[in-house]
C-alpha positions as CSV (number, residue, x, y, z in Angstrom):
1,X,-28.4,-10.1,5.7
2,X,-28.9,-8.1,8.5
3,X,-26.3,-8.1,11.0
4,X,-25.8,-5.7,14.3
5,X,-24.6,-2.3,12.6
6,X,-20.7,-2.3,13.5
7,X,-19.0,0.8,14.7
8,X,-15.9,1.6,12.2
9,X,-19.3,2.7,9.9
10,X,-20.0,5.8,12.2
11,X,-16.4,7.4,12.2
12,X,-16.1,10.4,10.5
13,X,-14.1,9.6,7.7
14,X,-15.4,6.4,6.7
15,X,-19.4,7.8,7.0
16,X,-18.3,10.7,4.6
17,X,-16.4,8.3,1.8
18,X,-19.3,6.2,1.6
19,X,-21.2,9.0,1.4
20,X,-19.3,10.2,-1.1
21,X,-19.6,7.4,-3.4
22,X,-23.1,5.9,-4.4
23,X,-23.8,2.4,-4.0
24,X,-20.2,2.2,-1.9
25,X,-19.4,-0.3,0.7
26,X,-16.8,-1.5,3.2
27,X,-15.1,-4.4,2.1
28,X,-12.8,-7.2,3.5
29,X,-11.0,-7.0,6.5
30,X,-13.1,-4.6,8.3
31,X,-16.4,-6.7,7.4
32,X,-15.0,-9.9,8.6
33,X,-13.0,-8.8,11.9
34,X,-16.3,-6.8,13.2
35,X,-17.8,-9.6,12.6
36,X,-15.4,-12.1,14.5
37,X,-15.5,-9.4,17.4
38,X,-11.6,-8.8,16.8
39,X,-10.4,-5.0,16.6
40,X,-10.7,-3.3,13.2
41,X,-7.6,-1.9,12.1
42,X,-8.0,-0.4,8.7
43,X,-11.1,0.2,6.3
44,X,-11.1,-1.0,2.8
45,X,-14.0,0.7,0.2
46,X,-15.2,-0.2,-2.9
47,X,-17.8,1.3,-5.1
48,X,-19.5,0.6,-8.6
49,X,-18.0,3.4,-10.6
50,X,-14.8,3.5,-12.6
51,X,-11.6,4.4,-10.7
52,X,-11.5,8.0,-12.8
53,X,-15.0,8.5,-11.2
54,X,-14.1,7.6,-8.1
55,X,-11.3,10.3,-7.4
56,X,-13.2,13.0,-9.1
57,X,-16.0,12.6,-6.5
58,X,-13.9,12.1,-3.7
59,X,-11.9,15.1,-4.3
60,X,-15.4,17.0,-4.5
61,X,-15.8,16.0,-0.9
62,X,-12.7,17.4,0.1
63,X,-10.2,14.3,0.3
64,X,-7.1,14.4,-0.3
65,X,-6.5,11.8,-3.0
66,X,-3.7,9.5,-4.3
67,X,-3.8,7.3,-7.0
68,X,-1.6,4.9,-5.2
69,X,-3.0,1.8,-7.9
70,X,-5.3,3.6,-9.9
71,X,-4.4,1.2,-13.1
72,X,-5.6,-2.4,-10.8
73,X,-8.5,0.3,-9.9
74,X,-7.0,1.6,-6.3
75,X,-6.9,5.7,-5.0
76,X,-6.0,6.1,-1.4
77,X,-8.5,8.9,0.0
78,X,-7.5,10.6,3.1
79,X,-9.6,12.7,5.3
80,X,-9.5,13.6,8.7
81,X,-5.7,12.5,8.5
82,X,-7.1,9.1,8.1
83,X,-6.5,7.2,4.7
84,X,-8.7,4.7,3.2
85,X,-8.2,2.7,0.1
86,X,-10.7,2.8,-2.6
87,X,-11.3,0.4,-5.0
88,X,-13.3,-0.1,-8.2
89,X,-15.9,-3.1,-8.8
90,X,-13.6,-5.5,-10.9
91,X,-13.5,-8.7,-12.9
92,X,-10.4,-10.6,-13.7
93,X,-9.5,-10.8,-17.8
94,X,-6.3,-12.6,-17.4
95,X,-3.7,-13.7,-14.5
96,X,-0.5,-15.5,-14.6
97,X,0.3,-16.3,-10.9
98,X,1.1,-13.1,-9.8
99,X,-0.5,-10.5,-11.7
100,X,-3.8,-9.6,-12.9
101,X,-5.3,-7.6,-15.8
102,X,-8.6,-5.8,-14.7
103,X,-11.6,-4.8,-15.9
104,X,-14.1,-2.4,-13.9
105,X,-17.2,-4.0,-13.4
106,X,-20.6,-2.9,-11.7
107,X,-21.4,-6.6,-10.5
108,X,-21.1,-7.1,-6.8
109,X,-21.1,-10.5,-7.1
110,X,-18.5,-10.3,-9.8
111,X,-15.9,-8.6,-7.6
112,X,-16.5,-10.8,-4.3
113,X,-15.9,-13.9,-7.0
114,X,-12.7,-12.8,-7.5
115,X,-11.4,-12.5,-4.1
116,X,-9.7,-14.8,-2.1
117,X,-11.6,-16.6,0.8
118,X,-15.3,-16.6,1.4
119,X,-14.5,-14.8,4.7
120,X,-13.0,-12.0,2.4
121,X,-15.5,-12.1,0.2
122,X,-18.2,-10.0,2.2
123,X,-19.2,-6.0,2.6
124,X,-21.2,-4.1,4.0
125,X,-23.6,-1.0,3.0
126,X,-23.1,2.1,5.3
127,X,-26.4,1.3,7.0
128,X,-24.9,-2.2,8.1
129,X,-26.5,-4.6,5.7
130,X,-24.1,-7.5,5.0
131,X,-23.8,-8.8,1.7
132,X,-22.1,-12.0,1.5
133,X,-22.7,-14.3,-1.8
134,X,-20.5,-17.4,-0.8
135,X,-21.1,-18.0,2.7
136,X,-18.3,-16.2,4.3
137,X,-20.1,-15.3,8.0
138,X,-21.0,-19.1,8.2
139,X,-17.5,-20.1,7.5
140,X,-16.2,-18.0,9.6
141,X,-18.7,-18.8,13.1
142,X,-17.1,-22.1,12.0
143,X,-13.8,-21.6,11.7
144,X,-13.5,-22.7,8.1
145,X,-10.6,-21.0,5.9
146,X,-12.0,-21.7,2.7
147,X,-11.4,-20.7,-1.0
148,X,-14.1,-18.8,-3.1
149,X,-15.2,-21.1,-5.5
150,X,-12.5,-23.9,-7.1
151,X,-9.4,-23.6,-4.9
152,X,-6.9,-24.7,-7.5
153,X,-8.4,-21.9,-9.3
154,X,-7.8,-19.4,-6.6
155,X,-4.3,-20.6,-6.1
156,X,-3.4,-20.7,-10.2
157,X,-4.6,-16.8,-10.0
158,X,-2.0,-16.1,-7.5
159,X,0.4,-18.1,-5.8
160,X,0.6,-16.0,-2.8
161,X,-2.8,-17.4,-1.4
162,X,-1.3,-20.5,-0.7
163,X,0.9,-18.7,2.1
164,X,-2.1,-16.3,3.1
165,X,-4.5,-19.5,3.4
166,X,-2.0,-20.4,6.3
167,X,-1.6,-16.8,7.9
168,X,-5.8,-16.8,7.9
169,X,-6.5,-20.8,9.1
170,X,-3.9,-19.5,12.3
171,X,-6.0,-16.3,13.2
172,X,-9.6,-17.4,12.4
173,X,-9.3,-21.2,12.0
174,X,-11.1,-23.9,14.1
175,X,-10.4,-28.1,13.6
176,X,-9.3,-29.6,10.5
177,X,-8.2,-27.2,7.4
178,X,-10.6,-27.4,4.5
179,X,-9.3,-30.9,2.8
180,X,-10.0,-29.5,-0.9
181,X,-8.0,-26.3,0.1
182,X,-5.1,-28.0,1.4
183,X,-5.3,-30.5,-1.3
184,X,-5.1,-27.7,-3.9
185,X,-1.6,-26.1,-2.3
186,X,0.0,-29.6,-2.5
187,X,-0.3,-29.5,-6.2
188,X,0.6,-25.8,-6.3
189,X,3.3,-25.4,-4.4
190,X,5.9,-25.4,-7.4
191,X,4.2,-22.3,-8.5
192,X,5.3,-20.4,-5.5
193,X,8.6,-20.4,-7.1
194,X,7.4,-17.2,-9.3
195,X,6.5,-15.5,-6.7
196,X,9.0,-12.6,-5.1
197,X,10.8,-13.3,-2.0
198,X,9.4,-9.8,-0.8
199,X,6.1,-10.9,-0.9
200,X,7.0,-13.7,0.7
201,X,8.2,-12.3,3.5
202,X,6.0,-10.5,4.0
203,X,3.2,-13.0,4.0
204,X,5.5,-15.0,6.5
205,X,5.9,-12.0,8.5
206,X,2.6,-11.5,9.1
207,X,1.7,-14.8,10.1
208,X,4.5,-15.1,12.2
209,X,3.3,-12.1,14.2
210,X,-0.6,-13.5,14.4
211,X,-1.5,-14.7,18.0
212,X,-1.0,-18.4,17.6
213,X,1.3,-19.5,14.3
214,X,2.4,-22.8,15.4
215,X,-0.4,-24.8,14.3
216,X,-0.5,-23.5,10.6
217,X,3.1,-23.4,10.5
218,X,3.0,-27.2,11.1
219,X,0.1,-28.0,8.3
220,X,2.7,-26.2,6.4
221,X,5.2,-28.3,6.9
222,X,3.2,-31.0,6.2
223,X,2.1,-29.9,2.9
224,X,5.4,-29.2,1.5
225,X,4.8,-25.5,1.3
226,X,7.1,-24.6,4.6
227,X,10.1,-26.4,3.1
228,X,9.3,-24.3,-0.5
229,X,9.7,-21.3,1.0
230,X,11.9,-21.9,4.2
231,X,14.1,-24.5,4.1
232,X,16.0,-23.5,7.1
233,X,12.9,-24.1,9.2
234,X,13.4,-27.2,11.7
235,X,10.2,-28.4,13.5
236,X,7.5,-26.0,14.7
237,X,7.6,-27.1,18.6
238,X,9.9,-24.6,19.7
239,X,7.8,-22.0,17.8
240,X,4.7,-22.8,20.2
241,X,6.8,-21.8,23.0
242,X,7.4,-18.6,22.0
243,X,4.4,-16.4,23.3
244,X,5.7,-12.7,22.0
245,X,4.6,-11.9,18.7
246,X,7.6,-11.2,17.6
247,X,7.6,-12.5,14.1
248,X,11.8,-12.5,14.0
249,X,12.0,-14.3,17.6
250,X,10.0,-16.7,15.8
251,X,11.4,-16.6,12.9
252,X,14.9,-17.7,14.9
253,X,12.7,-20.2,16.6
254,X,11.6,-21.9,13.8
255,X,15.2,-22.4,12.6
256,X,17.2,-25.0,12.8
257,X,19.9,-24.5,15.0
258,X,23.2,-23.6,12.9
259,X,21.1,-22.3,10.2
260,X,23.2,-19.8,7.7
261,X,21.0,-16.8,9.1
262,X,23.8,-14.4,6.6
263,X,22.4,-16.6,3.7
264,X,18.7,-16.7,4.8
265,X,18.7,-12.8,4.7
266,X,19.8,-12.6,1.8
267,X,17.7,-15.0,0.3
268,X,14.4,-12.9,1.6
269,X,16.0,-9.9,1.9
270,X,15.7,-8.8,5.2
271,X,16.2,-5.4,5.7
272,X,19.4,-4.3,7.2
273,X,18.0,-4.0,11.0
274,X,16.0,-7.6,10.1
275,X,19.0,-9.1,9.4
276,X,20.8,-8.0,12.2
277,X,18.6,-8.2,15.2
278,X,18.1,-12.0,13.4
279,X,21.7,-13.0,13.8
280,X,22.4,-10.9,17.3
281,X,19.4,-13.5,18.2
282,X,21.4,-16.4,17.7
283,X,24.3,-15.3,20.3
284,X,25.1,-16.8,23.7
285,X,23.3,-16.6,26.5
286,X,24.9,-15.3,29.9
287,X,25.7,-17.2,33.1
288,X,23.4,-15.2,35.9
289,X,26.8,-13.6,37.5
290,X,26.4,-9.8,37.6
291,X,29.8,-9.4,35.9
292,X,28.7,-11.6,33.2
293,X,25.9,-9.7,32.6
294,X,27.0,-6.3,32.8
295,X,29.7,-7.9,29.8
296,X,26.8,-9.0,27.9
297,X,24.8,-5.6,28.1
298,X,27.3,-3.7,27.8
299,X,27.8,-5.6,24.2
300,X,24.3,-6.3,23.3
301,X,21.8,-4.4,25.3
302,X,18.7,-5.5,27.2
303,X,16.4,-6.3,24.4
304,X,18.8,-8.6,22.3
305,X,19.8,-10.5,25.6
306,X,15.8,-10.9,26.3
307,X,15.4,-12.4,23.0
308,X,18.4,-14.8,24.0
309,X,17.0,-15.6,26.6
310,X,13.6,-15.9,24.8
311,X,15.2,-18.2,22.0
312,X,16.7,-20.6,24.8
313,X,13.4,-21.0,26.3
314,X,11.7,-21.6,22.9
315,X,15.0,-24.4,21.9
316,X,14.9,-26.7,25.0
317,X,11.9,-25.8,27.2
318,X,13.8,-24.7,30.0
319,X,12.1,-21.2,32.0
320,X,15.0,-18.8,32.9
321,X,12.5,-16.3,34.6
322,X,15.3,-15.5,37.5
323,X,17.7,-14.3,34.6
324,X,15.0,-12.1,32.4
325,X,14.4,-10.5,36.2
326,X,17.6,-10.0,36.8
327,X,18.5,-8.7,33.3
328,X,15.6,-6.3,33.7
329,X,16.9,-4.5,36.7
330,X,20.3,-4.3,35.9
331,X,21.5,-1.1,33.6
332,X,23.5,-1.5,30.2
333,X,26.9,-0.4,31.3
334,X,28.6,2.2,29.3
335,X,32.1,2.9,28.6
336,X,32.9,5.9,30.2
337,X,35.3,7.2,27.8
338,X,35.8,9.1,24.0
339,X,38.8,10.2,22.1
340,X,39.3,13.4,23.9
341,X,39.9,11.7,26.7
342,X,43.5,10.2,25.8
343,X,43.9,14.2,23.7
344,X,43.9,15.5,27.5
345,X,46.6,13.2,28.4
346,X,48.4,14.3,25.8
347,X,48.3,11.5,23.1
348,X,47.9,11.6,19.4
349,X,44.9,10.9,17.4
350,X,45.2,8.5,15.0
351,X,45.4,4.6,15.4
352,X,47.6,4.3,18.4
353,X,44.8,6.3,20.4
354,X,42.2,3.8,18.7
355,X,44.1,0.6,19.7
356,X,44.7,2.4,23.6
357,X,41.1,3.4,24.0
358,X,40.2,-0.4,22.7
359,X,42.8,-1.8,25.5
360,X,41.1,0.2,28.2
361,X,37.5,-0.7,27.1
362,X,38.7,-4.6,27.2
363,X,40.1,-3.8,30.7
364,X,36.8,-2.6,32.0
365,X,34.9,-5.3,30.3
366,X,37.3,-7.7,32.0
367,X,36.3,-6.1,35.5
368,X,32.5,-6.4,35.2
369,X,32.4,-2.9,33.8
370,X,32.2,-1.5,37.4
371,X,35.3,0.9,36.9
372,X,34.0,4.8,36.9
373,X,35.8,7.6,34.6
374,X,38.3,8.5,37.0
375,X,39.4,4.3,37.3
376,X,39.1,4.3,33.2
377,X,41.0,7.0,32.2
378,X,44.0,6.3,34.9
379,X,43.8,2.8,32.9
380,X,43.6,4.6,29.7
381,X,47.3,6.4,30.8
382,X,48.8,3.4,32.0
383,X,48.0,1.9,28.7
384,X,49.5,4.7,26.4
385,X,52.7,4.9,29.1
386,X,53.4,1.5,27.5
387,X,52.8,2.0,24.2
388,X,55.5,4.9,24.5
């Protein structure tokens, strides 16, 4: 099929991997998002020729290469400073749900069989030609999301699709989900159970941070699969109102509210600084007096109070545009004092020092954190007078 030439084929390093390779072509995510006029981020390769093959000629043409998966068939060339992955023609010999044994193959046709969704399913030779066997550049003019050959089929190979079916139907879906697709993840959602929770995450995470998640996080819902995987999540309406894609905001916004969020982490295990910028989320949100709000910077800082802020609009619909203004132009306060301040008036380190400096800082806090060195550290004196 012959389809205007795109331009991720003319940069540098992609023109000199296919080059590299004979009979190689971009695959995937590059084929379909030139084709849906959306930015190309990376650019996936494969070629007919065994993976062994494949880094011996690449490293002939001066690429740095890593064989990142080189057992499922995967090297990661880099050249230019760019990397690419490069993969080997393959055919499936056995899956269990997660995994798959490999064979390499020389069959185009073969490979794209084995992929996911027809709009996956395409490449594309380095003079442009699109090859697409299952009608993937139809589906996706359409706005179809829709499984290479028997869904169930798909879904049995890898469980994971089922949550990657939702992340694709929110960026490139039109209308009504494909009825034999969603009809195929109610019967496998007990699968999912064998998946890990890092992969599902991350398949979570990336939806969440697509354009528009609200609408495939509620066909979700419906279909048993959001309750599988999160069953903290409340109702999606407060997740429409969320425009940032900020896939914890809306992660917090698709909560319900009082959800164990020290549990949840746990559960998908966050990272630390997920976890944490999760549950500072859920705090209160200030009154618009300054004092209050010099408090609640000084404690949080600006971008945790913005996503407070965010939250409350997302929860009950309510704009608070005055108070993200106002928290915008108003400067975290910071406690102007250290240790070495109560050494220079003559105290002790240790505890005592710990518990006065913590006095003073609640002082200042107290008086809308206005109070300079000079007010802090007379404070600071007071406060160890006392103690003595």
């Amino acid at each position: 099929m012959i389809v205007p030439r795109p331009a991720f084929l003319d940069a540098p390093a992609t023109a000199a991997i296919l080059e590299a390779l004979p009979g190689a072509r971009a695959v995937g995510g590059a084929v379909r998002d030139s084709l849906a006029n959306q930015p190309v981020q990376d650019v996936d390769i494969a070629a007919p020729l065994p993976p062994e093959e494949i880094a011996r000629l690449l490293r002939a043409a001066g690429a740095k290469v890593f064989e990142t998966g080189i057992a499922h068939g995967t090297v990661t060339a880099v050249l230019g400073g760019l990397p690419h992955e490069v993969t080997a023609l393959r055919r499936d010999i056995a899956t269990d749900g997660r995994h798959a044994e490999v064979a390499w193959t020389a069959d185009w046709r073969e490979d794209a069989a084995r992929r996911d969704f027809t709009i996956n399913a395409m490449s594309m030779g380095p003079d442009g030609t699109l090859f697409d066997y299952f009608g993937g550049a139809a589906d996706l003019a359409a706005g179809r999301v829709v499984f290479v050959g028997e869904p169930a089929a798909r879904i049995a190979e890898d469980y994971l699709r089922i949550l990657r079916f939702f992340r694709f139907f929110a960026r490139y879906g039109h209308g009504e989900p494909d009825g034999a697709a969603l009809a195929a993840i109610r019967a496998g959602v007990p699968g999912m159970a064998r998946l890990s929770v890092e992969r599902v995450w991350m398949e979570l995470k990336r939806l969440l941070a697509g354009p528009a998640p609200a609408e495939a996080v509620a066909r979700m819902a419906e279909s048993g699969v959001l309750a599988a995987v999160l069953p903290e999540a409340g109702g999606p309406d407060a997740l429409a109102r969320v425009a940032e894609p900020d896939p914890l905001l809306r992660l917090a916004a698709l909560l319900r509210p009082g959800a164990d969020i020290a549990a949840l982490a746990s559960r998908l295990k966050l990272s630390g600084t997920e976890a944490t910028q999760l549950a500072a989320m859920q705090g209160a949100v200030p009154s618009g007096d300054d004092d209050a709000l010099r408090r609640a910077l000084a404690a949080a800082g600006h971008d945790t109070l913005l996503a407070r802020v965010a939250l409350a609009e997302a929860r009950d619909g309510v704009d608070r545009a005055a108070l993200r203004a106002r928290l915008q132009v108003l400067p975290r306060p910071v406690f102007p004092l250290q240790g070495r301040d109560g050494l220079s008036l003559g105290a002790a380190p240790g505890p005592a020092l710990g518990a006065a400096l913590a006095a003073t800082r609640a002082w200042w806090l107290e008086r809308g954190c206005i109070d300079d060195a000079d007010a802090c550290r007379a404070q600071l004196a007071r406060v160890l007078a006392l103690q003595n």
